[in-house]
N, C-alpha and C positions, 0 to 999 in steps of 0.2 A: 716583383709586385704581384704580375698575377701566381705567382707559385702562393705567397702568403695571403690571397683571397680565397685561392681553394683550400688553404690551412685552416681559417677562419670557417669558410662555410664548412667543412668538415669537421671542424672541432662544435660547430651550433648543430650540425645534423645529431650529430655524437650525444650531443647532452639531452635533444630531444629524447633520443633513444632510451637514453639511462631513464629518464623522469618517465617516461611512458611506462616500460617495462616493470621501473619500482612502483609506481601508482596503481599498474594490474596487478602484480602481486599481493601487493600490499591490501586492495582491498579484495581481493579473489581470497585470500588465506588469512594476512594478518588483523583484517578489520572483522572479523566475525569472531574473534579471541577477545580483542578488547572493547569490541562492544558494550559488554555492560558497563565496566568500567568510566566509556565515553558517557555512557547514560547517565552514572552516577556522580559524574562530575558536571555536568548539567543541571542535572535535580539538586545539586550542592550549590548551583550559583544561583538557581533559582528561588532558595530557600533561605541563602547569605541575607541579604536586605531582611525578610523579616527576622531573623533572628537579630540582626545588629539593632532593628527598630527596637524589640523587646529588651535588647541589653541597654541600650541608650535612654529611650524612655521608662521602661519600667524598672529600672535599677537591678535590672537580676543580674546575676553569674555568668560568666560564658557561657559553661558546660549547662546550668539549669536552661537559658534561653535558645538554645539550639537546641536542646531536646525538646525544650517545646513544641521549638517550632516542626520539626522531625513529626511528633508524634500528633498535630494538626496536620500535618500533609497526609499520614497514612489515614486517618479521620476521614479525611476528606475520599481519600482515593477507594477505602473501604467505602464510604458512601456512597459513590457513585458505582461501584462494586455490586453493591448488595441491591442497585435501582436495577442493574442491568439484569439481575438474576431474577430479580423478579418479576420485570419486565417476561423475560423467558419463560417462569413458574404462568403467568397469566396465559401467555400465547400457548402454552405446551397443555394446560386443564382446558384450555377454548378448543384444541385442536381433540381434547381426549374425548371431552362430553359431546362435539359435531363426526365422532369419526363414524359411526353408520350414516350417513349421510355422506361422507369425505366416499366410504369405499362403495357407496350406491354409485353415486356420483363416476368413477373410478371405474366400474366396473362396465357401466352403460357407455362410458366413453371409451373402453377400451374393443367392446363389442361394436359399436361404431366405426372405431377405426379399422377394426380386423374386417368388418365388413363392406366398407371404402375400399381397401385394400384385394380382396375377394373380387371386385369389380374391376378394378385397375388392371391386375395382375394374371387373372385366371386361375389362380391357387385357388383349392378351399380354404375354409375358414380354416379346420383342423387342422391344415399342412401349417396355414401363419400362424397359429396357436404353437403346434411344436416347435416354429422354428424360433418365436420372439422365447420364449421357455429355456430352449438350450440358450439364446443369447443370457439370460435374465439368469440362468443358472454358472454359465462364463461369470458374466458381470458379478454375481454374487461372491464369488472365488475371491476376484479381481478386486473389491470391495473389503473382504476381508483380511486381505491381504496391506492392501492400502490403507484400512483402519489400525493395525498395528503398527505399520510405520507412522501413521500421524499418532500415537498416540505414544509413542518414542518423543517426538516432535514436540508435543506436549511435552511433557516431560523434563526435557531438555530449556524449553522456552521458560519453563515456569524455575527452572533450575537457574538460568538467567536474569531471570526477573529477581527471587533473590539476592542474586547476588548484590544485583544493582542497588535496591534497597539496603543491603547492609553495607557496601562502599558508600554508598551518598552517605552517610550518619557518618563515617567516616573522614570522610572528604572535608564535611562541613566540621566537625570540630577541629580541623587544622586548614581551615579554607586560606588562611591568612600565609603561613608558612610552608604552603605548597605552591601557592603563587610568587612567595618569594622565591621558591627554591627554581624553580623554570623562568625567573624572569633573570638567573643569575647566570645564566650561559647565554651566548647569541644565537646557539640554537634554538633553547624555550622563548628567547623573543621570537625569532621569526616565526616560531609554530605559533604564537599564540598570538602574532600579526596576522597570518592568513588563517585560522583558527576564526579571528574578529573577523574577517572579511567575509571568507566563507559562513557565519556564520548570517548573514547581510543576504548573501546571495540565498541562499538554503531559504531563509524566511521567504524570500521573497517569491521562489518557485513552488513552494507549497502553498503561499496565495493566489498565487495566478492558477495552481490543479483545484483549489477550491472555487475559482471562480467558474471556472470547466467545469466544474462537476456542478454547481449550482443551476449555468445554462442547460447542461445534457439533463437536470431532473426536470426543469423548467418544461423542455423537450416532451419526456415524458409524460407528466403529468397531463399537460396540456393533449396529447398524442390519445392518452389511455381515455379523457372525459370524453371527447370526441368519438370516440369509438363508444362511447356507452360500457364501457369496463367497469365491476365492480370494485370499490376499494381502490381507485383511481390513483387518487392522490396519494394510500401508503403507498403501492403497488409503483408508483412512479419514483418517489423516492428511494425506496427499496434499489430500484433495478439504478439511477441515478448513482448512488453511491455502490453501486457494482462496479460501473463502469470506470471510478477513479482505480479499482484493482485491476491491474494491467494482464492479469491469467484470468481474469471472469470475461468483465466488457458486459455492453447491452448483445452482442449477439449473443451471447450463451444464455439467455433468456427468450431475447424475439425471435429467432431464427426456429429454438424446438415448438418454441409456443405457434408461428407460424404454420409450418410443418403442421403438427395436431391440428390447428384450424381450416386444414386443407384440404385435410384428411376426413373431418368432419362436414365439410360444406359450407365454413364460413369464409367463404372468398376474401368478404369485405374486410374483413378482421385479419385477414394472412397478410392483405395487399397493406392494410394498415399498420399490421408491426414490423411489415417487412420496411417499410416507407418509416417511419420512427426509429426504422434499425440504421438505417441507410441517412439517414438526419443528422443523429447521433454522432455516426462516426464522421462525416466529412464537417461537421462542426467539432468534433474535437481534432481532429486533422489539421483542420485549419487555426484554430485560437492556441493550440498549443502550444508550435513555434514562434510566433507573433508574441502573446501573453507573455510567457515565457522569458522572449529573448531581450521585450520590453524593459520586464522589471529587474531581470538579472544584468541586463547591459549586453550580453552575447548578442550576436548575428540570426536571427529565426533560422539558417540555414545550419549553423554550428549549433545549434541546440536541437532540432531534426537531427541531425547527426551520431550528434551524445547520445539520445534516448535509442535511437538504431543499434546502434555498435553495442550502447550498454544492454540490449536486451540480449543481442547477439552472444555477448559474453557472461553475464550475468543473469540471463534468465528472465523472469518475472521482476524481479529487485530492481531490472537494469533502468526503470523506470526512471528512478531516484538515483541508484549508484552511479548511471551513464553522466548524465549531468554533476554529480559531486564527483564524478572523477577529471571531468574535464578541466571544473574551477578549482581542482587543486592541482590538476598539471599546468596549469597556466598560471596559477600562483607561486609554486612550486619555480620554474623558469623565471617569472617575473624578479622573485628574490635572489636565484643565482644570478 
């Protein structure tokens, strides 16, 4: 008896192993392959309902009404496209026509700080002039450098994006006999069981970092009027939705911003963002796990955990990836 409970618990240890091991592979190597793919069968279920609306009420064709519907979603997606860019065009000619002023500005603050700095340190000015210089001429290298890998990066994402785009058009004119064809194995059942499920859970932790991220600009804002900051409100939401990116966060804004203001003589305003910094994150610390574990049904501790480990392993991603790896390793088990 007990020799076949240690079989047992060995053979459960065992399978843990496998599904874990396949789940970090899988999404370490093979989810960034079919990525787009998953995208584009997304945007194909998304699109399903209006097209069948159009083929049912308006008497069209298959192929005419899924094109349609196709070429009102890129409509659409160009239009909010061409808002953002111009969006950009506006801030980019406001930044062009204020920039003697940006580098007065710029220039007197930087004399200030080298001067602060002169005080503090006992260096001249000219020694912290050469020495931010070679930093600033490093950084420049480093800069350069780093601009051509992100512009690979680019590249690459826009290469993706494509593709996406032209599988979904894809996808949706045979939406109907691809779903047959996965729902005719009990493997495409159970993928597109936990598939649904997961798909339950995913919304629901993407509501709950919006609602984080609504409190942390709330934060902000309120943080920035208080201090008497110009441009509070964009200036709040700006940094606000920094902070849902897990490599930015509100410190890589308060923390250099502090700094300069320290260095300048504005106490109140360092003590201020540094207290807005320090808000920020033990409000997102805390609602996380809680939010999180709420809406998805996890443990707040087993969802601290996922985002840990996934950062740990994925990087920046692991934000997102830590938690979808956990609700498919445990989907994943549930179905064996």
């Amino acid at each position: 008896m007990k020799t076949k409970m240690t079989w047992e618990n060995g053979n459960k240890i065992a399978k843990i192993l496998i599904v874990v091991a396949a789940v970090y592979f899988g999404m370490k190597f093979l989810f960034p392959m079919v990525l787009p793919f998953l995208i584009a069968f997304v945007l194909a279920r998304f699109l399903y309902p209006l097209a069948k609306w159009l083929e049912q009420r308006m008497g069209w064709k298959k192929s005419f009404a899924r094109c349609t519907a196709y070429v009102l979603f890129l409509a659409g997606v160009g239009a909010a496209a061409a808002g953002v860019l111009y969006l950009c065009y506006r801030m980019g000619s406001s930044c062009l026509e204020n920039m003697d002023g940006f580098m007065e500005n710029a220039n007197r603050m930087f004399g200030s700080c080298c001067k602060r700095l002169e005080d503090i340190s006992g260096y001249s000015m000219e020694e912290i002039e050469q020495t931010i210089g070679r930093q600033a001429e490093s950084f420049t290298g480093s800069a350069v450098s780093y601009s051509k890998d992100a512009g690979w990066y680019m590249i690459g994402l826009l290469a993706k994006i494509f593709v996406s785009f032209i599988a979904a058009f894809l996808f949706l004119q045979d939406y109907e006999g691809i779903l047959q064809g996965i729902n005719k194995t009990q493997i495409g059942k159970n993928a597109m069981h936990m598939l649904h499920e997961l798909k339950g859970a995913f919304g629901a932790y993407l509501r709950a970092q919006l609602l984080i991220m609504g409190v942390v600009t709330g934060v902000c804002v309120a943080g920035l009027l208080l201090l008497g900051v110009g441009h509070a409100v964009w200036i709040g939401i700006a940094i606000g939705f920094c902070d849902a990116l897990p490599f930015i966060g509100t410190g890589t804004v308060f923390v250099p911003w502090a700094l300069v203001e320290l260095l300048l003589g504005g106490y109140r305003n360092a003590a201020g963002f540094l207290v807005i910094y320090i808000v920020c994150s033990f409000i997102r610390q805390l609602l996380e796990p809680k939010l999180v574990g709420k809406k998805v049904g996890v443990p707040p501790l087993a969802v601290l955990m996922s985002i840990y480990i996934g950062i740990a392993l994925y990087g920046g991603s692991g934000v997102i990836l830590g938690p979808v790896s956990a609700l498919l390793i445990f989907g994943i088990l549930r179905e064996w």
